[in-house]
Structures are given as structure tokens and as C-alpha cells.
MIDREN-286758 format. One record per residue (C-alpha): x, y negated, z. Coordinates in steps of 0.5 Angstrom, whole numbers, plus 500, padded with zeros to 3 digits. Layout:
XYZ
...
END
This chain:
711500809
714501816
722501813
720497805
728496805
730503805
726506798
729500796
735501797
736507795
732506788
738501787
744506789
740511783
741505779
748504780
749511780
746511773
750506770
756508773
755516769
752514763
753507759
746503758
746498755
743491757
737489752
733494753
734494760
732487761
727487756
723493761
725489767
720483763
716488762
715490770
715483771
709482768
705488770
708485777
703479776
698483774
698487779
699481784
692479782
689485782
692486789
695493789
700494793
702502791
702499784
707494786
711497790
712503785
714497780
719493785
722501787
723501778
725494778
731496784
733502779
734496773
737492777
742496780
744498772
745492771
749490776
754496775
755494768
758488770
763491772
764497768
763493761
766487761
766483755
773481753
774475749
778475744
785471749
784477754
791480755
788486753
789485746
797483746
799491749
804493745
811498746
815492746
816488752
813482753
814476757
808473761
807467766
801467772
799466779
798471784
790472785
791476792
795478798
800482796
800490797
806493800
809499801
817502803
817504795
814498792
809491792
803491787
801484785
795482782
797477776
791472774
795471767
795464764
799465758
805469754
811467753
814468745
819465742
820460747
813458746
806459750
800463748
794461752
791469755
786470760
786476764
789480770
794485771
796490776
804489777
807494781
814490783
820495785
825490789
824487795
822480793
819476797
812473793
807471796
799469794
798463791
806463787
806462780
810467777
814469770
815476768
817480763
814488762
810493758
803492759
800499759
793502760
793505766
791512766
788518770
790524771
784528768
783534773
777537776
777534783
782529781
780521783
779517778
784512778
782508772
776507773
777504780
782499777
776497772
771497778
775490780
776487774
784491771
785493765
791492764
798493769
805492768
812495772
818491774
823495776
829489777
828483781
831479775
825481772
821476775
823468777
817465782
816458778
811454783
809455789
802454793
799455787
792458789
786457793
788450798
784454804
786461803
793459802
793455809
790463811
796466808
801461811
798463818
796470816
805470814
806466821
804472825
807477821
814473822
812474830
810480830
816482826
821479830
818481837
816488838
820495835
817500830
813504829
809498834
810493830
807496824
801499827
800492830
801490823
796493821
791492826
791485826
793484818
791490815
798491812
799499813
804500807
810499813
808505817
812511816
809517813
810522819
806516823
801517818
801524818
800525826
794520825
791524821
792530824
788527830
782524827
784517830
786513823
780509822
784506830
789503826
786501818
781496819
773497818
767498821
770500828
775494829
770489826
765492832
770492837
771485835
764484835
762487841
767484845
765477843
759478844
759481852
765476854
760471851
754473855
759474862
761467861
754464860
751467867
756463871
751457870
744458872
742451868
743456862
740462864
734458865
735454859
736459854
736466850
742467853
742474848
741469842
746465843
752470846
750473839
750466835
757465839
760473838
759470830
765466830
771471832
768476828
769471822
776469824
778476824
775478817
780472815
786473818
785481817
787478809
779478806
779486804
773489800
773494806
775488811
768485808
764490808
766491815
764485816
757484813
755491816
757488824
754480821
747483819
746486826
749480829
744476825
738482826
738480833
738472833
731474829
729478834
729484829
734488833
729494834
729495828
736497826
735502819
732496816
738493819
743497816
740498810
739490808
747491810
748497805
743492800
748485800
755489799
752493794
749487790
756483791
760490790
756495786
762500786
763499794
758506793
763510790
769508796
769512801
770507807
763504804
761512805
764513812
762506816
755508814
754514815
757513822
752508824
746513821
749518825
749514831
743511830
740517829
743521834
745518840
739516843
736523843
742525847
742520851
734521853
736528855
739524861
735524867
734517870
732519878
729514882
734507884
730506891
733512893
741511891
746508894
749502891
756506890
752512887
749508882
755504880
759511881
753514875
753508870
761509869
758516868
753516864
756511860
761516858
757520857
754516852
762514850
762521849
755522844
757516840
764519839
760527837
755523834
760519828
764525828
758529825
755524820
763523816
765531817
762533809
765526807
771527811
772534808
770532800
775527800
781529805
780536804
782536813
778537819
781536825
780541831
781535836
778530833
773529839
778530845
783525841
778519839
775519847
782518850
785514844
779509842
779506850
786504850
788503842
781499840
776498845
783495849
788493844
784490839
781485843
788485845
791484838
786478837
788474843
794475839
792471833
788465837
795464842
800463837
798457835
797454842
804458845
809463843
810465849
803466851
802470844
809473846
805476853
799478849
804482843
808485849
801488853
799491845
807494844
806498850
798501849
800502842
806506845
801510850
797511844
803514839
805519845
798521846
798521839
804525838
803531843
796532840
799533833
804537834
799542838
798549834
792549830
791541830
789541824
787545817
786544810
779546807
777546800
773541797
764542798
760541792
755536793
749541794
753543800
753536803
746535801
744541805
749540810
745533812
739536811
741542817
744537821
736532821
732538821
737539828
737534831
730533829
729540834
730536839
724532839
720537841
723536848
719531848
713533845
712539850
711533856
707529851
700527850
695532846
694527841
702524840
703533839
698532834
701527830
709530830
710535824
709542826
715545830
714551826
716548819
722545823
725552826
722555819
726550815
733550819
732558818
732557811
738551810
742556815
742562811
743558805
751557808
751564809
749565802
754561799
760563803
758570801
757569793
764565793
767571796
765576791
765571786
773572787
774578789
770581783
773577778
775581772
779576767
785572767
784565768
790559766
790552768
794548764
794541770
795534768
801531772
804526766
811528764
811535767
809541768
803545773
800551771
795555776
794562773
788566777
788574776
783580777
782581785
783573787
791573786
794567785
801564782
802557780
808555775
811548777
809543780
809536776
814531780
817523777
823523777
822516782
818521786
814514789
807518787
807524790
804529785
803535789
799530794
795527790
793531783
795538784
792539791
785536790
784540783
787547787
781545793
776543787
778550785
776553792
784556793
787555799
792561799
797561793
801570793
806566788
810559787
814560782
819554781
822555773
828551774
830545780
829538775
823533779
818533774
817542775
819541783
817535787
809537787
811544790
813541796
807538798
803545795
808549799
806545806
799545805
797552802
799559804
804560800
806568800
812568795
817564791
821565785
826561783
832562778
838561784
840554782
840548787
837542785
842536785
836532788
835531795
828534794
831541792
833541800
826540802
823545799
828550800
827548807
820549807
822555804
825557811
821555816
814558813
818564813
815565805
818571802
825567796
826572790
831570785
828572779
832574772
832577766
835584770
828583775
824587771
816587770
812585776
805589776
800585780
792588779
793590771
798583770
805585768
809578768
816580765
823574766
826574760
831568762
836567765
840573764
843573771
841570777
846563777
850564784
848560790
854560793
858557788
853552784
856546783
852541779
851541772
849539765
841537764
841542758
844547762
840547768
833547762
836553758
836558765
830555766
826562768
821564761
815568763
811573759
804574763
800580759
793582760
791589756
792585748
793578751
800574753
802569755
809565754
811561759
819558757
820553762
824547759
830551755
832549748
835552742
841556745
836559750
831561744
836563739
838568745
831570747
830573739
836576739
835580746
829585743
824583747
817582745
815574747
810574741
805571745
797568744
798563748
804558749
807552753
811549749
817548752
820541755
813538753
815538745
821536745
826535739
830540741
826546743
820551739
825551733
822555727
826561729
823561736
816560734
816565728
818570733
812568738
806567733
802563738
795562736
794556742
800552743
799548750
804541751
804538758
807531757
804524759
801519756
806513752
812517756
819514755
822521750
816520746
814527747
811531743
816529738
813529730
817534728
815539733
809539732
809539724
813546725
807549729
803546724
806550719
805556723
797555723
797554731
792549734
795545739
792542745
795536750
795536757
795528755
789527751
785533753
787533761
787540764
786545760
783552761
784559758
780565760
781572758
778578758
784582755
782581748
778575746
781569748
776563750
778556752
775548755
779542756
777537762
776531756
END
């Protein structure tokens, strides 16, 4: 076998993919692998490798479920932490087991518990918690601290399309996390309690820190930062943002390019160094040990990076190279990359579900499989018949030239996967990387790094070191900035099935594979012989480009020729989202979730991917029922990624800063605003009447002064939708006064489907209310373990005596309804 890791590698991918979907237990798996085990002996004497090689494939797949188990399905002992959550606060002691994560809102800690604390007494407990600590205390690895909060589970959002939160913290070993709202909620007990190295590492690693922090400005100093430590939670958002409109974040988190660039760099200043002598050019390989030598800097780094999984996995990725070459196995380099793919997924099992892991291989794939093809399009000429400033003149450009490829080629093997998990190409993102990687990475990291090694020697030679990286950091953020704010930068997608990516490689293979025959046309008889027909390679790229024309056809008039209603009740927690799809592609979305804290971003994060998942990226109506955060704060993000047309809202202004930034997108899209009111009439969109019930008058914008909760819930704007025989009631958050106004109105709110307002609290859906609506399907939107306990017992057993069946965005995750105009269907996401 030319590649035998390959098949191997991806059998153990199958298995770990197998595992990480469908639960299979341990005995039976190690029973087969014994099984096979002996079969491999025999076979083994029998000599026959196509036997073996099937058994070693099948052995991989085993092992590969095996090792996902063990950080799926963990055996908690009967002293875990898990076992002692409850709704009471409780008081626990442990050290903190990783580098603090900190960002401009909070600091998550890793807590490897040691006991709890009850009654003045300590209870032994094994375990981890993630505790999110909202004060700015300065903890640091290694300090034993004591705490005390309400352990919970973490939870998902359970929407299509949505990340799957919980299980990411499970991968590593969390179960259990924990909030700290007050810095009089935690008091470090003892210092230096952690690993005696790591600990020296982390005091360094602060020292730097405390440099960079007092020698340099923003935004330099926090890209410096996470250059050099990997801590990107001090950039600012807007920073942020305009990196990722350009394509050039990968320059500023460390992965697999900064590991390169380290290594690289090592490697050939090394090698420069070593043809000085003429001893050791005579003495020794000096490739091997320039090799051996570039290790060194590219293990440093990992540890002054802060040992990150994704700092490791760059790291393996760049030393499994390095050690191929020290073997004189460096022609091979897919062997290479898949023996690196093999070890971290063997170490990390779940590393195959992180998107960094994805994107770094599949750059280097696309690198090795590209770049070369590109480069032999190159005509060589004859050297005898240049000029030694000709030639020099030709290698800067073709080294360019290759610079440029590599850079083509990076771009096409992560763009499916870049799409799927960000949902944004960028228009200029060739053109950005070639000027920005010269000066940000192949110049400043090296740069950076010169940092670390000075510091300890001189802070005066560091401080030159961190001024020349301020200043191509400054250059870069310019650069970055004016290509940013460029029209058309940048612009969202929606998220590709997994079909869709697969044929997109398939295209992009068959492609490049296309170009071969360049060659194949001035090769031998024999060697065009050997080469798969061109036929079957044009047939094939045939056939996979009407395969995108197909489906971009069938998902246009999968819209257009819709007949039915559609409504999705997203799970945002404690609020409320919902998406309602009508006959001819019309789109209206109703809230948009939010937290009160605003530190996690809903829009952002839940409701954007589900819309992308649903193929939506243009929205005719918003509709803002009234301005408290759990229905505003995610619209902001909707209103700023998507085409909005329309936005309803019920006149009143939010007493929270928010409320100003959406009405200021508002503003600047130029989206049409309507003040919607029970005196607005019935709104026709495709056979669709939406009728407001509430408020009974716009609340004046002029004169809005702040006001009550209750009286900002009751104008909340209630919405009838009706489809032929079918309705639904949407009623915002009010409560009884409202609802006693309603069913005296006269209108008609009987409705077949009902959310039901303020998420079940005590003083909405009274008896009255509910007896004038006659909902067969009550859908409440609220949040597991919330602090109002919603929905409230009462209200449910009121719906109870009504025969309506309840479904719950938290125990059900979205919830989808369709209609035809007269039966009703539905499905939850759980």
C-alpha cells in the first residue's frame, strides 16, 4: 500500500464519527476487537495481506469508538460534583487547572474541585466546573480558590443549525458550571498550587503580559497579546469584525499558520547560519540538523502560546512534518499530514469536530494538492542564458507567484468550511491575506517571538522588539481597515448541506486533476496510458457542475412554490423568537430573544445560524412586540446581517441602551419603521391576514418617558396571523389587564395555536383569556432552571382544564408548526 495510513485514518474518523452520533457500548466492541485479533494472527500465518489490511481497516473503526466513548461517557463516581446540584447555592474549594479565558465581559475558570463546603464542614468531591466569574479579579492557574454558586448543567440551545454547546463542554470533561456575579463571591485561599513547570510557564507567560501591557497601546497591544499568548478576549469587537471581513483572523489567533511561520523561520535562519562554516557543510546533513535545531522555537512557542488544544494541534501538525524530514520521509507528505491528523485525533478524538482541526488540514490538503500543479505551469527557461540580476529579478517573482498559489490554494480547500461554520465569504480575501501575511506573519510573528526570547535577557532589547511589532501591527489594522470598510467586502451566506460540501471537493479534485493533462499531452505513450481517461474526468466535472445548478434551482422553487404556513418557535432561553414563513417566500420574524446582561449575544449566535440553516437570508418583516431585552437584543444582530425590508414596532422606546441600536440600524439601512396599533388594520401578505389587537394606540414617541415593566408588557403588540380556517395568536408579554381588554374588545382572538404570553408567567393566560382563545396547542418560550420559575404550575394546570396540549421551547427545543389552512401539523427539534 503506497499511503497505508490514509485508509486508516479515515476508518478511525468513521469510528469516531459513529460514536460521537450513536451511543455503543464498550463490551461488545472489545469483544469484536478480540475477535479480529485473532483472525489477525491467522491471517498473519496464512500471509494474506488484503485480509489483514480489511482486519487492521475494521480495527481502526473500533478504536476510533472507543476512544470517543471516553470522552463522551465518562464514569462518574459516586464523589463527582455532579451529584450535589441542586437550586440551592452551595459553597465549594478548588484549584484552577487551566489558564484562565478572559474577555471585556467575564473570565471563565476551569475549577478542579477538591471539596464542598457545608456547615462549616468539607465534603471530598472529585470533578470540574466551568465558573464564569463576572469582576475583574485577578486569578491566575494554579490558585486554590473557594467559591460559592449554583451548580447547573450547561444547556444548548436545541435549534437546526445551532452548536451544540453541551456537548463541546463534555468533550473536555464539563459537566458541571457555575456563575460568580460578585467578586465577594470568590477568595483565592492559596497560591501556586498547580503543576511546578506550568506554573514557572504561567509566571513568564504573566511577565510578558505585564509588558506588553505596559509598553505598547490598543488596539496593538491586545493583538500583540494574542499573537504571542493567544488571549484574544481584550480585542475589541469592532477589531474583530474587520478582520473578519477580510479574511485575515487566522493572522491574529494562533493555529497552524503562526506555528508554520515559526517553524519555517527556524528552520531557515538555522540553515543560514550553518552555511557560514564550511566544517559543517562538509560534516553534516545540514537540512536535518537545521530541522532538529527549528524544533526547539516551535516548542517554546507552544508553551508560551498557554498549550491550547488548538495551539497543540498546530503544533503536532508543524513537528510531524519537521520529524518526516529528519527521517528522510519528507516526500511523502499526505502520509505526513495523515500520521498528524492520526495522533491528535488518537490524543483528542473530538478535535475532528472543532473547526480550526478542519480548516488547518484542509489547508495544508489543499496546499499539497494544489500548489504544485500551479507552480509546474511555471516555464524554467535556461539559467546559462540569463543575467544574474534577470535571475534574481525572476525568483522574487516567482516566489510570489508561489506566495500568491498558496494563498489561492488555502482559500479553496477552507471556503465550504468557512461557509458552513461562519456563514461569510469574503470578496477580498486573496488580495488582503498577500499584503497582510507578509507584514503581520511572516514579518511580525518572527518579531513577536524575538520578543519572548529578549525579555528575559534585557527589557530594553524586548522593548525595541515590541515597538518594531506596535508599528507593523499599526500598518496591518490601517491596511485592514481601508479593505474592510470597502462596499461589498464581505457578505453572508447560508449554511451548505453536507452533500453540498462533499460534491463541492469532489468538483474541486476533479478541477484541479484537469490540469494534469497539460502534462500528460507531452508525456510518454505509456505514462497516458496509465493516467485515467480525460473523458471520464471532463464527464465527471460535467456532471458535479449541473449538480449545483440543480440544486440552486430546486431550492428557488422549493420557496416560491410553497402553499403553507410555517412557524418556528426558536429556543433562545428566556425569551422569545419566533420565524413565520408564508406562501410566495415572505418572511416575518417576531422578537428576537436577548439577556438581560446582554453578554451573549443571541442574534449572533442562535438565531442567525438557525435562519442560515433554513436558507433565509432576507427577512419583508421584523416585528419588535415591545422593547424589553429578552424580545430586543438579538434583533440587532438580525437587522445588521440580513435584508431586512420592514420593522413594526409599538411606538415605545426601550429604557435600555440597546433600544438606541436598533433603532439606529433602523435609521441607517434605510428599513421602512411602522407604528403598529390596534387602529392599524389587517395586514394581506399572500392569502395571510395578520390583524394588531394591542395596543389600542401607538405610545407617543415624543413624549415616552420611562415606565413600569407591567405597563411596557401590556402595550405589548398581540398579533392574530390567520391561513384560511387556521390562526394564530401571538400576545407579546401582557397580562391580565390587557387580556381582560382584549375579551372585551369583540374581537376574534380564538386561535388554534397560542404562545403563551410572558412565558407562562403567574399573571398572564388567565381562565377568562384562555376561555376566549380556545388554543388546541399552547407553545411556551422560556428557558431551562430560569430565575421566575416560569412556566408557573398554575398556568399550566389552567391550560390543562382547557384539554390544550403544551409544548416547551425548553424541554422541546424549537418547535415547528405547519399548516395547509386546515390541518394542523408539528415537530419538535428534541
Amino acid at each position: 500500500m503506497v499511503r497505508p495510513l490514509i485508509p486508516f485514518l479515515f476508518a478511525f474518523i468513521l469510528g469516531i464519527t459513529i460514536g460521537n452520533f450513536h451511543r455503543v457500548p464498550d463490551q461488545p466492541l472489545i469483544v469484536f476487537l478480540i475477535i479480529i485479533l485473532i483472525l489477525f494472527l491467522i491471517t498473519s500465518i496464512k500471509k494474506s495481506d488484503k485480509l489483514i489490511t480489511i482486519l487492521t481497516i475494521i480495527s481502526f473503526v473500533i478504536l476510533g469508538i472507543l476512544n470517543i466513548n471516553l470522552c463522551l461517557y465518562r464514569d462518574q463516581g459516586s464523589t463527582h460534583i455532579v451529584h450535589y446540584i441542586t437550586k440551592e447555592k452551595v459553597t465549594v474549594e478548588g484549584i484552577v487547572s487551566e489558564n484562565p479565558q478572559k474577555s471585556s465581559e467575564r473570565t471563565e475558570l476551569i475549577v478542579s474541585v477538591r471539596r464542598l463546603v457545608k456547615d462549616n464542614h468539607g465534603i471530598p468531591v472529585e470533578g470540574c466546573i466551568l465558573l464564569s466569574v463576572a469582576s475583574d479579579r485577578d486569578i491566575k492557574y494554579g490558585d486554590f480558590i473557594r467559591f460559592t454558586t449554583t451548580l447547573r448543567t450547561p444547556h444548548r440551545f436545541h435549534n437546526p443549525g445551532g452548536f451544540d454547546y453541551e456537548k463541546y463542554l463534555k468533550y473536555r470533561g464539563l459537566i458541571v458550571r457555575g456563575f460568580v456575579r460578585d467578586s465577594s463571591g470568590i477568595v483565592i485561599l492559596r497560591e501556586n498550587q498547580g503543576n511546578i513547570f506550568k506554573t514557572k510557564v504561567e509566571r513568564f507567560r504573566k511577565k510578558i503580559e505585564k509588558f506588553i501591557e505596559d509598553n505598547s497601546l490598543t488596539p496593538e497591544r491586545e493583538i500583540i497579546q494574542a499573537m504571542i499568548l493567544g488571549n484574544q478576549g481584550g480585542i475589541s469587537k469592532d477589531i474583530m469584525e474587520k478582520f473578519n471581513r477580510t479574511g485575515t483572523t487566522h493572522i491574529i489567533a494562533i493555529s497552524g499558520f503562526n506555528i508554520g511561520i515559526i517553524a519555517f523561520l527556524s528552520f531557515f535562519t538555522i540553515r543560514l547560519l550553518m552555511k557560514t562554516s564550511t566544517y559543517i557543510l562538509l560534516r553534516f546533513n545540514i537540512v536535518t540538523i537545521s530541522t532538529i535545531f527549528g524544533i526547539i522555537p516551535v516548542v517554546i512557542y507552544t508553551f508560551i502560546a498557554g498549550m491550547g488544544i488548538s495551539v497543540v494541534r498546530a503544533s503536532i501538525m508543524a513537528l510531524t512534518f519537521m520529524i518526516a524530514i529528519i527521517l528522510g520521509k519528507s516526500r511523502d507528505l499526505y502520509n505526513s499530514l495523515a500520521f498528524a491528523a492520526l495522533i491528535i485525533l488518537v490524543i483528542s478524538p473530538y478535535s475532528l469536530f472543532d473547526v480550526s482541526f478542519q480548516l488547518s488540514f484542509m489547508a495544508v490538503w489543499a496546499i499539497l494538492f494544489i500548489t504544485p500543479r500551479f507552480t509546474a505551469m511555471v516555464p524554467q527557461g535556461s539559467p546559462d542564458k540569463l543575467s544574474t540580476h534577470t535571475m534574481w529579478v525572476k525568483k522574487i517573482f516567482i516566489n510570489i507567484y508561489i506566495f500568491i498559489i498558496v494563498s489561492f490554494a488555502a482559500t479553496l480547500g477552507t471556503l465550504p468550511l468557512i461557509i458552513f461554520y461562519f456563514n461569510r465569504v469574503s470578496t477580498i480575501v486573496l488580495l488582503s491575506n498577500v499584503i497582510v501575511v507578509p507584514i503581520m506573519g511572516i514579518i511580525a510573528i518572527p518579531v513577536c517571538m524575538s520578543i519572548i526570547i529578549a525579555l528575559p535577557l534585557s527589557n530594553a532589547l524586548a522593548l525595541v522588539f515590541l515597538n518594531i511589532a506596535s508599528y507593523l501591527v499599526r500598518i496591518s489594522i490601517t491596511i485592514v481597515d481601508f479593505f474592510a470598510s470597502l462596499p461589498g467586502s464581505s457578505f453572508f451566506v447560508s449554511t451548505p448541506t453536507l452533500l453540498e460540501i462533499g460534491v463541492y471537493y469532489l468538483f474541486l479534485i476533479v478541477a484541479v486533476k484537469l490540469l494534469d493533462f497539460r502534462q500528460y499531452k507531452k508525456a510518454s505513450h505509456t505514462e497516458r496510458k496509465n493516467a485515467i481517461s480525460q473523458r471520464w474526468y471532463r464527464l465527471s466535472f460535467a456532471v458535479l457542475a449541473v449538480f449545483f445548478i440543480v440544486d440552486t434551482i430546486y431550492l428557488y422553487a422549493r420557496d416560491i412554490r410553497n402553499d403553507k404556513v410555517k412557524v418556528t418557535f426558536i429556543d433562545v432561553g428566556q425569551g422569545s423568537s419566533t420565524l413565520i414563513e408564508l406562501p410566495g417566500n415572505k418572511k416575518i420574524l417576531i422578537d428576537g430573544g436577548g439577556t438581560y446582561e446582554n453578554v451573549f449575544d443571541i442574534g449572533k449566535y442562535v438565531i442567525a445560524p438557525f435562519l442560515w440553516h433554513e436558507r433565509i437570508k432576507e427577512i419583508d418583516i421584523v416585528i419588535l412586540s415591545h422593547p424589553h431585552p429578552d424580545h430586543l437584543n438579538g434583533l440587532i444582530t438580525i437587522l445588521s446581517y440580513f435584508n431586512v425590508k420592514e420593522v413594526w414596532t409599538n411606538g415605545e422606546k426601550g429604557t435600555f441602551e440597546t433600544y438606541e441600536d436598533f433603532m439606529k440600524i433602523v435609521r441607517e439601512n434605510n428599513i421602512t419603521h411602522r407604528l403598529m396599533s390596534e387602529k392599524s388594520g389587517v395586514t394581506i401578505i399572500n392569502g395571510t391576514s395578520l390583524s394588531v389587537f394591542n395596543p389600542v394606540n401607538p405610545v407617543d414617541l415624543k413624549n415616552n418617558l420611562p415606565r413600569k415593566y407591567d405597563r411596557t408588557n401590556n402595550d405589548s403588540l398581540v398579533i392574530r396571523l390567520t391561513f384560511r380556517k387556521v390562526s394564530f395568536l401571538f400576545p407579546g408579554d401582557i397580562s391580565e389587564p390587557s387580556e381582560t381588554r382584549l375579551i372585551k374588545s369583540g374581537h376574534d382572538i380564538k386561535s388554534q395555536v397560542m404562545l403563551v404570553p410572558h412565558h407562562g408567567g403567574f399573571t398572564s393566560s388567565t381562565m377568562p383569556f384562555l376561555d376566549k382563545v380556545r388554543p388546541e396547542l399552547a407553545i411556551i418560550s422560556c428557558g431551562p432552571d430560569n430565575k421566575f420559575n416560569d412556566p408557573h404550575p398554575d398556568v399550566l394546570e389552567r391550560f390543562s382544564k382547557f384539554g390544550t396540549r403544551i409544548l416547551r421551547t425548553d424541554m422541546n427545543g424549537a418547535i415547528n408548526i405547519t399548516t395547509d389552512g386546515t390541518t394542523i401539523t408539528y415537530s419538535t427539534f428534541k
